[in-house]
Backbone as JSON, one array per atom type, in Angstrom:
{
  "sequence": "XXXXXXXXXXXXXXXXXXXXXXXXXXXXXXXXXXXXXXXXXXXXXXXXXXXXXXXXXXXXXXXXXXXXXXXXXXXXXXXXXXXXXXXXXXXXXXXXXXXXXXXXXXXXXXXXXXXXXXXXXXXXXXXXXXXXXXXXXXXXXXXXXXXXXXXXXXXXXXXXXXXXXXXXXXXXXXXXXXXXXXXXXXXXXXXXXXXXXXXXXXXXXXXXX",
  "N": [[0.84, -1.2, 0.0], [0.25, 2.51, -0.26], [1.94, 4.85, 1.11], [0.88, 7.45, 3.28], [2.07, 10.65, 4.17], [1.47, 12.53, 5.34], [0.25, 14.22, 8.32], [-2.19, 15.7, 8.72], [-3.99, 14.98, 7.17], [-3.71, 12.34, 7.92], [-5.3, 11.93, 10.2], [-7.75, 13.66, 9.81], [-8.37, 11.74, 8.07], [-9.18, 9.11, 9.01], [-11.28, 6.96, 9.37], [-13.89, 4.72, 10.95], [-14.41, 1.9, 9.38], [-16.62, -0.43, 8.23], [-16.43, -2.57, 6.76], [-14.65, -4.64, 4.47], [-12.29, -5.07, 1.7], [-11.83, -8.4, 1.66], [-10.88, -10.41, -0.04], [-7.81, -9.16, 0.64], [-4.98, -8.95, 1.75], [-3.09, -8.3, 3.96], [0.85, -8.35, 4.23], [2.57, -10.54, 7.01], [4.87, -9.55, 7.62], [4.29, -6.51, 6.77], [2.57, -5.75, 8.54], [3.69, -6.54, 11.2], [5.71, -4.52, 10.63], [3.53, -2.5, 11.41], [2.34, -3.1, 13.86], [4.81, -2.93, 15.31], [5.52, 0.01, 15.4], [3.09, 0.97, 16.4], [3.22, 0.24, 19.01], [5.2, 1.83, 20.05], [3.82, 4.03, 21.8], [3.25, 5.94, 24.42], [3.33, 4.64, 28.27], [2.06, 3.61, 31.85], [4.72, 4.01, 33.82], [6.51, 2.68, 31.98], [5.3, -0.09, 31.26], [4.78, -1.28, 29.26], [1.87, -2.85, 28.61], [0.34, -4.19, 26.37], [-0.93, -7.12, 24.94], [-1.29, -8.72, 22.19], [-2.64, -10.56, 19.28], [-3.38, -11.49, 16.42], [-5.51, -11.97, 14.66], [-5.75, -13.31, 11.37], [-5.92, -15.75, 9.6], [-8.01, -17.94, 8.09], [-8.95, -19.94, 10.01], [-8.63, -18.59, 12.29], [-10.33, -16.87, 11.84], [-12.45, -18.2, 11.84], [-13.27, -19.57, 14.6], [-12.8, -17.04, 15.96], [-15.46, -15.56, 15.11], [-17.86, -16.56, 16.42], [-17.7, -14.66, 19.2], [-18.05, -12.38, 18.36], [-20.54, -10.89, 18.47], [-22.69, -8.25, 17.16], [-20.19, -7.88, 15.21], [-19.66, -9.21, 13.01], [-19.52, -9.06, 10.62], [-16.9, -7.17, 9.88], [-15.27, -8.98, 11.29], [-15.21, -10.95, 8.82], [-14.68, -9.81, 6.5], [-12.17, -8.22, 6.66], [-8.81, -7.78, 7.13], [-7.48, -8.47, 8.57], [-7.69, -9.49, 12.5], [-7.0, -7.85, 15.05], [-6.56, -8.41, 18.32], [-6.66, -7.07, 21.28], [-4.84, -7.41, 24.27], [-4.59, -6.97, 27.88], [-2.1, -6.98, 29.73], [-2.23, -8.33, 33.45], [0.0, -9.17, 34.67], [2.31, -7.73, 34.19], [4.55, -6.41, 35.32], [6.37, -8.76, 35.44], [7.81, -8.42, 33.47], [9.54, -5.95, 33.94], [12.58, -6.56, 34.91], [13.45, -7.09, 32.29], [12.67, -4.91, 30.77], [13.61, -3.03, 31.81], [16.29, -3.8, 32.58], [17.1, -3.72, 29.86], [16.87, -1.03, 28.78], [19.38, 0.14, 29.91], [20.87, -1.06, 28.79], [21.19, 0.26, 26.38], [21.85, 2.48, 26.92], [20.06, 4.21, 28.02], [19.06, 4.67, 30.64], [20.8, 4.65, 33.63], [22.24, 1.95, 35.79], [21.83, 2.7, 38.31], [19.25, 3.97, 38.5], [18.01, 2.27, 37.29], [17.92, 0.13, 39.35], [16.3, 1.6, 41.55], [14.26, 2.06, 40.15], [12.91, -1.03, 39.46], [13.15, -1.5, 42.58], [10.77, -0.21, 43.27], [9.11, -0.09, 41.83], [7.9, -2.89, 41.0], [7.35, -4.02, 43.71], [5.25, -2.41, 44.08], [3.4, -2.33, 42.2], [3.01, -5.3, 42.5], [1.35, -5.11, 44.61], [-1.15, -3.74, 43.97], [-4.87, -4.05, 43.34], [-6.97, -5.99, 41.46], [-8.99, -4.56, 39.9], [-7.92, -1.76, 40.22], [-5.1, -2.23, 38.62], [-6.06, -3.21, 36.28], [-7.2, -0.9, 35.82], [-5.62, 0.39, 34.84], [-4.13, -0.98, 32.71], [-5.6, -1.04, 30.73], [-6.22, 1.45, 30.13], [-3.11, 2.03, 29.67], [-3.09, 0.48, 27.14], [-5.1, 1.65, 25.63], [-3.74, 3.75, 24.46], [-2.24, 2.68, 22.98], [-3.47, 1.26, 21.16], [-4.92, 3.57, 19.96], [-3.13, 4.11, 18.74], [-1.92, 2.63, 17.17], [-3.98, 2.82, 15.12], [-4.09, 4.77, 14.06], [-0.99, 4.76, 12.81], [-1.94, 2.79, 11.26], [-2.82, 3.87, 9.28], [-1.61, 5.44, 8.55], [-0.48, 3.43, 6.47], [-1.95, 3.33, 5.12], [-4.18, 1.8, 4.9], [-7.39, 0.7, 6.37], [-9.61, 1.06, 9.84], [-11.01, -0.27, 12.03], [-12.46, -0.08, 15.62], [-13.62, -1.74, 17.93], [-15.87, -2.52, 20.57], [-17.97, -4.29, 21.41], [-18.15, -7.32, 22.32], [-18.26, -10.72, 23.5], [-16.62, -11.04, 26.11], [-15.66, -12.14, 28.42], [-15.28, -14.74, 27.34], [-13.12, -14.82, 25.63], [-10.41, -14.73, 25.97], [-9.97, -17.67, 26.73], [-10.58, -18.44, 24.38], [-8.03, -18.09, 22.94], [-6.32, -19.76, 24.3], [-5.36, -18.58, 26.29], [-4.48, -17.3, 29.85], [-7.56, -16.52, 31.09], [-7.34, -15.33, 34.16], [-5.3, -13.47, 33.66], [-4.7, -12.13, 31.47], [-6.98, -9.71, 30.05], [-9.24, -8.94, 27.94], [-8.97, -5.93, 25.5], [-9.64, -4.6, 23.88], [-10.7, -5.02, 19.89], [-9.62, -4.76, 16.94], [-10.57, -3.96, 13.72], [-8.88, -4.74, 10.79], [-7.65, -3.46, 7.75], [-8.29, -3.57, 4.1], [-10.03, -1.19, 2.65], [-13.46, -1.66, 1.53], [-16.19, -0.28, 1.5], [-16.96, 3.53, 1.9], [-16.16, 4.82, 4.45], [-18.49, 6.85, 7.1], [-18.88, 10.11, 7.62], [-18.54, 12.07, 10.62], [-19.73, 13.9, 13.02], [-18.1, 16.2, 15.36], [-18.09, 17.38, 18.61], [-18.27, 20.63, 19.41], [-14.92, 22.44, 20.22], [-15.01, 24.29, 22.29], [-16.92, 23.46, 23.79], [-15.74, 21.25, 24.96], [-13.99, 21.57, 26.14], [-12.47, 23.32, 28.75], [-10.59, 26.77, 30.46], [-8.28, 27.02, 32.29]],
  "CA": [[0.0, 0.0, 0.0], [1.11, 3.26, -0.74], [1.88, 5.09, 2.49], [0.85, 8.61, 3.57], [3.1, 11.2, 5.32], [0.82, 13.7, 5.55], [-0.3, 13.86, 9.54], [-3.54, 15.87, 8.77], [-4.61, 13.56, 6.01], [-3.8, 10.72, 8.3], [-6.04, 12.19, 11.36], [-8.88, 13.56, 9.54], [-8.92, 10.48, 7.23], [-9.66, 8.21, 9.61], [-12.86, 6.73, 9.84], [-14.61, 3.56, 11.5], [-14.62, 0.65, 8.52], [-17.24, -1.85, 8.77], [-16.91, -3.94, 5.32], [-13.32, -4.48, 3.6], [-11.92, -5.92, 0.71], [-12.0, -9.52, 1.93], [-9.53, -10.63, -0.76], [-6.78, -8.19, 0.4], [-4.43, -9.84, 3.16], [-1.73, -7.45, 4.84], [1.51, -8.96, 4.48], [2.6, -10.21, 7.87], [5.64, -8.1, 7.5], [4.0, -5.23, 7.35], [1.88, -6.06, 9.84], [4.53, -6.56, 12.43], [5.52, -2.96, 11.26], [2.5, -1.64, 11.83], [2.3, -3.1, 15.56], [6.42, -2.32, 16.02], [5.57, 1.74, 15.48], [2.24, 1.49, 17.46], [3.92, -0.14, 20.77], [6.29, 3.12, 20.94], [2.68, 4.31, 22.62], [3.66, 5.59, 26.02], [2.44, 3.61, 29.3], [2.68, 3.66, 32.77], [5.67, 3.23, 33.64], [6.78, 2.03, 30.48], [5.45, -1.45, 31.45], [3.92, -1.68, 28.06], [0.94, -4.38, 29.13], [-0.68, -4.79, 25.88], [-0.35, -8.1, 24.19], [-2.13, -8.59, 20.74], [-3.04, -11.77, 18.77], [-3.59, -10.84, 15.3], [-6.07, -13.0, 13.5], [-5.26, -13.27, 10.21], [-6.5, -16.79, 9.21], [-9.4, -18.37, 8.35], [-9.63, -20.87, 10.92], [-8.43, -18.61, 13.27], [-11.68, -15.96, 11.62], [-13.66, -18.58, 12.32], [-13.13, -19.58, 16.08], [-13.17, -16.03, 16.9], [-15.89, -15.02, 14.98], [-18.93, -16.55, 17.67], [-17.19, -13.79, 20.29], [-18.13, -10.72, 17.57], [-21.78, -10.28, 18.67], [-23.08, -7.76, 15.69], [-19.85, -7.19, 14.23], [-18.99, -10.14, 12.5], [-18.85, -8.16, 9.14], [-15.63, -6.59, 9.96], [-14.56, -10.22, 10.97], [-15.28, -11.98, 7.67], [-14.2, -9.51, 5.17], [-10.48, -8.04, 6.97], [-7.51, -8.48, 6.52], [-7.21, -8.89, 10.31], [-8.32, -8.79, 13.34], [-6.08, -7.64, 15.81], [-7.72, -8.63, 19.65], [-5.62, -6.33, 21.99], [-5.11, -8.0, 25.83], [-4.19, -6.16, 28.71], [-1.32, -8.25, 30.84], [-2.53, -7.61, 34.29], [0.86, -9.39, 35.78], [2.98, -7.04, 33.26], [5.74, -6.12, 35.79], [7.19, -9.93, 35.72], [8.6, -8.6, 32.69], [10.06, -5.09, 34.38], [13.72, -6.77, 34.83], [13.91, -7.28, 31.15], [12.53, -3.37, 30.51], [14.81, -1.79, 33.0], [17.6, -4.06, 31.92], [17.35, -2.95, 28.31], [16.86, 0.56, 28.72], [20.42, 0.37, 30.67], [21.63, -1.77, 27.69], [20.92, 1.1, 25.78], [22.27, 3.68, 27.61], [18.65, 4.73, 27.81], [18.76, 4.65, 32.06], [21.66, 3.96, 34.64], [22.09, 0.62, 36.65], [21.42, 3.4, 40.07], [18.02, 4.0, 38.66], [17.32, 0.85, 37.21], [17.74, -0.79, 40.83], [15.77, 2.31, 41.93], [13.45, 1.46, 39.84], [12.12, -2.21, 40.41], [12.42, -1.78, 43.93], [9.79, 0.67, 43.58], [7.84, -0.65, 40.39], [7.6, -4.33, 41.13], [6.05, -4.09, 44.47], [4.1, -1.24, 43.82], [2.55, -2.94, 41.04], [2.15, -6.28, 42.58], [0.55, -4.7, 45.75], [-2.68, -3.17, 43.14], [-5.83, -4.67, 43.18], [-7.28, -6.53, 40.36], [-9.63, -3.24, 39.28], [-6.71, -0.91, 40.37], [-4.27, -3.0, 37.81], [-7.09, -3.25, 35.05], [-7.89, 0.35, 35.1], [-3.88, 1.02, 34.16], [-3.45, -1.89, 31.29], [-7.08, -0.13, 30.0], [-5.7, 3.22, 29.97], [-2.18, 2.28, 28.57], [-3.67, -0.23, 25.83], [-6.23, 1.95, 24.36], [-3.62, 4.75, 24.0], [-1.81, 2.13, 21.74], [-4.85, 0.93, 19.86], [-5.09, 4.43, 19.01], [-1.54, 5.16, 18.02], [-1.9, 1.29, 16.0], [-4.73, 2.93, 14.19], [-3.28, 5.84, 13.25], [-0.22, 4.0, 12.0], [-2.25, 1.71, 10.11], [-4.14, 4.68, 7.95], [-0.5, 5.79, 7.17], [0.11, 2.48, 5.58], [-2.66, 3.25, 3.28], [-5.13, 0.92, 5.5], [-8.33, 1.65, 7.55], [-9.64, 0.1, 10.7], [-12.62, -0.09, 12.96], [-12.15, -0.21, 16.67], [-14.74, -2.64, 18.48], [-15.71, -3.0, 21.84], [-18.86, -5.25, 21.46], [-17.83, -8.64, 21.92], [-17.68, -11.5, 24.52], [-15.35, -10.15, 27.1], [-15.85, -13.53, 29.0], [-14.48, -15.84, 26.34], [-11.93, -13.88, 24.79], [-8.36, -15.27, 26.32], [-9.86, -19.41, 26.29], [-10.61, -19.09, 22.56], [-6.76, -18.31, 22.3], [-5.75, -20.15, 25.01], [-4.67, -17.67, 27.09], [-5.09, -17.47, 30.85], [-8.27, -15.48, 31.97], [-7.23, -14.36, 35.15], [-4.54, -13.07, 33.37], [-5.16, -11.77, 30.14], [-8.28, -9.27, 30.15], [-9.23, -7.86, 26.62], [-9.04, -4.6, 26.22], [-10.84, -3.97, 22.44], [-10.43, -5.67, 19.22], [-9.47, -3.48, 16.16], [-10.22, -4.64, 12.46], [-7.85, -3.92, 9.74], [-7.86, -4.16, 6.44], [-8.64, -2.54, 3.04], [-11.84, -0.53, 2.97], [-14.11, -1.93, 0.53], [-17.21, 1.08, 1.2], [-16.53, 4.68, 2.5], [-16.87, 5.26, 6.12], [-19.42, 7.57, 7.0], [-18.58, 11.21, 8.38], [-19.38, 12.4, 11.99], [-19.88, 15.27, 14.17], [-17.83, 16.46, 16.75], [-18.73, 18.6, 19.34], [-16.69, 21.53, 19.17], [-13.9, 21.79, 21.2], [-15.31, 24.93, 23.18], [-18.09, 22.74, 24.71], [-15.6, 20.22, 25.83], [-13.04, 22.19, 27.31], [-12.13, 25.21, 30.09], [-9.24, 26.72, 30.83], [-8.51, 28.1, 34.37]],
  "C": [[0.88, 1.26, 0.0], [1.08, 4.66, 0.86], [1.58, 6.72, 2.24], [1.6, 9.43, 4.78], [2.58, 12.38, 5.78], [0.18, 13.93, 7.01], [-1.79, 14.2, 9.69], [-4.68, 15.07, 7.98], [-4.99, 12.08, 6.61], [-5.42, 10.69, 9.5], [-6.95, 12.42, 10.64], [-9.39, 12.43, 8.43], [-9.2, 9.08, 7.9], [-10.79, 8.36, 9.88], [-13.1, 5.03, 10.27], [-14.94, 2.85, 10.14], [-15.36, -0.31, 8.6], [-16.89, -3.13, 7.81], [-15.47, -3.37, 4.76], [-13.14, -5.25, 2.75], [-11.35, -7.26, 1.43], [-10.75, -10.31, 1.09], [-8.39, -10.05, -0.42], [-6.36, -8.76, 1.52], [-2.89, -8.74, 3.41], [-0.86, -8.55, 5.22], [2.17, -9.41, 6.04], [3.78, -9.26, 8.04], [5.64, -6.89, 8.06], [3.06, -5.12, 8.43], [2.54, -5.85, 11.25], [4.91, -5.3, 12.41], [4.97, -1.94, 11.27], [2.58, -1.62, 13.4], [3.72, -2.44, 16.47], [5.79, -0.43, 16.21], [4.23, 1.85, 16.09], [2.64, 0.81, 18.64], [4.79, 1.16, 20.75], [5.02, 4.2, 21.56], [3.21, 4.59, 23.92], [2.52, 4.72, 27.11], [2.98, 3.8, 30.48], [4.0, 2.88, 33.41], [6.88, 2.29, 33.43], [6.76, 0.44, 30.91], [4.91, -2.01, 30.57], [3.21, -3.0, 27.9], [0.27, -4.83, 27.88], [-0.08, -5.68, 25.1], [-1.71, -8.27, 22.88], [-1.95, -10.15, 20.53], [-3.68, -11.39, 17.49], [-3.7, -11.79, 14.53], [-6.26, -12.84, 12.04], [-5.68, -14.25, 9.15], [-7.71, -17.31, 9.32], [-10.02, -19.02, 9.11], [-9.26, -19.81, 11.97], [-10.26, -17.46, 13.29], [-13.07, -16.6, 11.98], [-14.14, -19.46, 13.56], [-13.58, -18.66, 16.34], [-14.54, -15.27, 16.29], [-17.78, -15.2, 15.65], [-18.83, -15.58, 18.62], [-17.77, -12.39, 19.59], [-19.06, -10.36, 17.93], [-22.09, -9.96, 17.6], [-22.4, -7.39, 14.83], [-18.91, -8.37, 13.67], [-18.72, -10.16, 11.07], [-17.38, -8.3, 8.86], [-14.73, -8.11, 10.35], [-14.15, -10.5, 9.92], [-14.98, -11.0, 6.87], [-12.46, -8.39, 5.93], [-9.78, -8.65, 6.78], [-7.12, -9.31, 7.84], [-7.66, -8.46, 10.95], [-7.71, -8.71, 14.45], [-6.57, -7.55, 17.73], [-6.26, -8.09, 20.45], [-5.87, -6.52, 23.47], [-4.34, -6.97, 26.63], [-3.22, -6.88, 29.51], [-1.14, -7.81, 32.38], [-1.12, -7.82, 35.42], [2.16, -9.04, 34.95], [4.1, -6.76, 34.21], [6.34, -7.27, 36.2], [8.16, -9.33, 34.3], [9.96, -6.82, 32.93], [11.69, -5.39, 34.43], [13.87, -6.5, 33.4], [13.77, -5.53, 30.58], [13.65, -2.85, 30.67], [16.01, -2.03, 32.43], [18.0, -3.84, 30.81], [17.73, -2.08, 28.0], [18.75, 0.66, 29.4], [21.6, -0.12, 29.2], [22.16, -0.8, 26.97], [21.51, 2.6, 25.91], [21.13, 5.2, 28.15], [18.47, 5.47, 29.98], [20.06, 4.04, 32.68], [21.59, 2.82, 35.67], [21.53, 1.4, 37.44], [20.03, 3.09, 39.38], [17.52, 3.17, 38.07], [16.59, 0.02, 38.51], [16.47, -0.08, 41.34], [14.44, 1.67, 41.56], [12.18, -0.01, 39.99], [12.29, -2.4, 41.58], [11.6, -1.13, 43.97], [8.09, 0.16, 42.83], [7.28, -1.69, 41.05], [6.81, -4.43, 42.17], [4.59, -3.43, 44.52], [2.94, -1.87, 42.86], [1.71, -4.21, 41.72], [1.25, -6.08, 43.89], [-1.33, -4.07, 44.71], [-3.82, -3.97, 43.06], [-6.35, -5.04, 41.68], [-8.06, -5.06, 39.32], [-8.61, -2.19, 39.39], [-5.69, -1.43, 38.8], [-5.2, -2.86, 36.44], [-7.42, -1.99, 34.72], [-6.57, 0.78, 34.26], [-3.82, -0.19, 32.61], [-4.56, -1.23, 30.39], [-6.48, 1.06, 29.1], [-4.67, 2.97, 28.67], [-2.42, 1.18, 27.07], [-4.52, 0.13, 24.88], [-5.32, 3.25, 24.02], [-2.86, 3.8, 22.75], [-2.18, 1.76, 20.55], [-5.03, 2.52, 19.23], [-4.6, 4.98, 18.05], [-1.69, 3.94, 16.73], [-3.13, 2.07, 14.59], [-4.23, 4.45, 12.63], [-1.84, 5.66, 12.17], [-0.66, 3.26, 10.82], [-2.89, 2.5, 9.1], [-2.55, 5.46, 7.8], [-0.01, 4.89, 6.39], [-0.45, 1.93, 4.9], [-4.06, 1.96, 3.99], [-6.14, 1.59, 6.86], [-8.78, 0.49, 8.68], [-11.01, 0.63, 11.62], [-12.42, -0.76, 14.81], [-13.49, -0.98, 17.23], [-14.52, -3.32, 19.66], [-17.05, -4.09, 22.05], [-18.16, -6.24, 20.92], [-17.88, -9.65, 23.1], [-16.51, -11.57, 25.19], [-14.83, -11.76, 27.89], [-14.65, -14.82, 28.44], [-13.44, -15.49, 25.79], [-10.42, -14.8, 24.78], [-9.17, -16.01, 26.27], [-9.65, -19.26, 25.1], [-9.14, -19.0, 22.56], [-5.91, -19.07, 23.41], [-4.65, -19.75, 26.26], [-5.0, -17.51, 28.45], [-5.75, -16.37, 31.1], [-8.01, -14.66, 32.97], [-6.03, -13.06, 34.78], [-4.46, -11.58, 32.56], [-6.4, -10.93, 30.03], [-8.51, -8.61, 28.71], [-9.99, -6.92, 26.48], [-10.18, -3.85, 24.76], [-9.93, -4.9, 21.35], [-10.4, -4.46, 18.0], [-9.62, -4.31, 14.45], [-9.07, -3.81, 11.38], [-8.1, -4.16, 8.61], [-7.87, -3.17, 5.04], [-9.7, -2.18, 2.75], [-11.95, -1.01, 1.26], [-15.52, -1.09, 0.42], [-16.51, 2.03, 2.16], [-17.06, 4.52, 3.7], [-17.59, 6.43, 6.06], [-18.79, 8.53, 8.28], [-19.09, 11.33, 9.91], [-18.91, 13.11, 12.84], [-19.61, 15.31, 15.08], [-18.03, 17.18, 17.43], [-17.24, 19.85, 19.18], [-15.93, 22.09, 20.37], [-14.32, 23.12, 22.31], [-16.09, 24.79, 24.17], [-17.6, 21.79, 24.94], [-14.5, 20.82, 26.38], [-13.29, 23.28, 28.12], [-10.86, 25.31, 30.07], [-9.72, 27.7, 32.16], [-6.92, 28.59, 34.45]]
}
């Protein structure tokens, strides 16, 4: 696809996709660097909790597509469907963060150490809704940044929160208590125009003080 560099083009050309060219399959390739440049998403943190599963196949379109409720459209004719999890026990992987960033010259051993003694308990002390409201937060700022990425690489997408929340991690075999999903995002190549829509204008949603 033929990419756009334009940032206002990319923002006001996004729209909600229900129906895509069904034939059109996003190489995984580019796929991976679609998801590589939407994970540089900040997060609390930087414990970057969201894990993806990016259905792509037919058997996998048609496992997950009992979980879609009314939007099993955007299932059956994408390229993919990208189910975005929240990892609620995300600071087991904090050594490997910290230790990177140091790799990197990104952060010093002092405040590395600093660091997971502060992170790690802190984190695993949070309550299940405490913990879920943070992988929420930092997973839908990624789904947003993924979407935005994906309409510069010439592809549109439809964000979808109706679905069986319940079932989600078994169908992929993933552990429930674990794993909570956070929204599912289709991708693909628009096969009809998305349809315009009215924002309030920005003087009736802000103040300044």
């Amino acid at each position: 696809m033929t990419q756009i560099n334009d940032f206002d083009q990319i923002l006001k050309g996004r729209k909600s996709i229900k129906v895509f060219d069904e034939n059109y399959k996003i190489p995984r390739e580019e796929m991976d660097e679609i998801l590589e440049k939407a994970t540089l998403a900040p997060s609390s943190v930087n414990m970057q909790p969201w894990r993806m599963v990016v259905v792509d196949t037919p058997e996998g379109k048609e496992k997950l597509r009992p979980l879609m409720s009314m939007n099993t459209r955007q299932n059956d004719t994408s390229s993919a469907m990208i189910v975005i999890f929240g990892d609620l026990h995300n600071y087991e992987h904090a050594e490997h963060i910290y230790g990177s960033q140091v790799e990197r010259g990104f952060m010093t051993e002092e405040i590395k150490t600093q660091f997971l003694d502060w992170v790690v308990p802190y984190y695993k002390g949070l309550t299940t809704e405490q913990m879920t409201s943070i992988v929420n937060i930092d997973s839908s700022l990624m789904a947003m940044q993924l979407m935005l990425v994906a309409k510069a690489h010439g592809y549109d997408t439809n964000p979808i929160g109706g679905f069986d929340r319940a079932n989600m991690a078994a169908c992929f075999d993933m552990d429930p208590e674990r794993y909570i999903p956070v929204m599912v995002i289709a991708i693909g190549k628009k096969a009809q125009e998305g349809h315009s829509s009215y924002r309030m204008p920005v003087e009736s949603v802000r103040q300044y003080f």
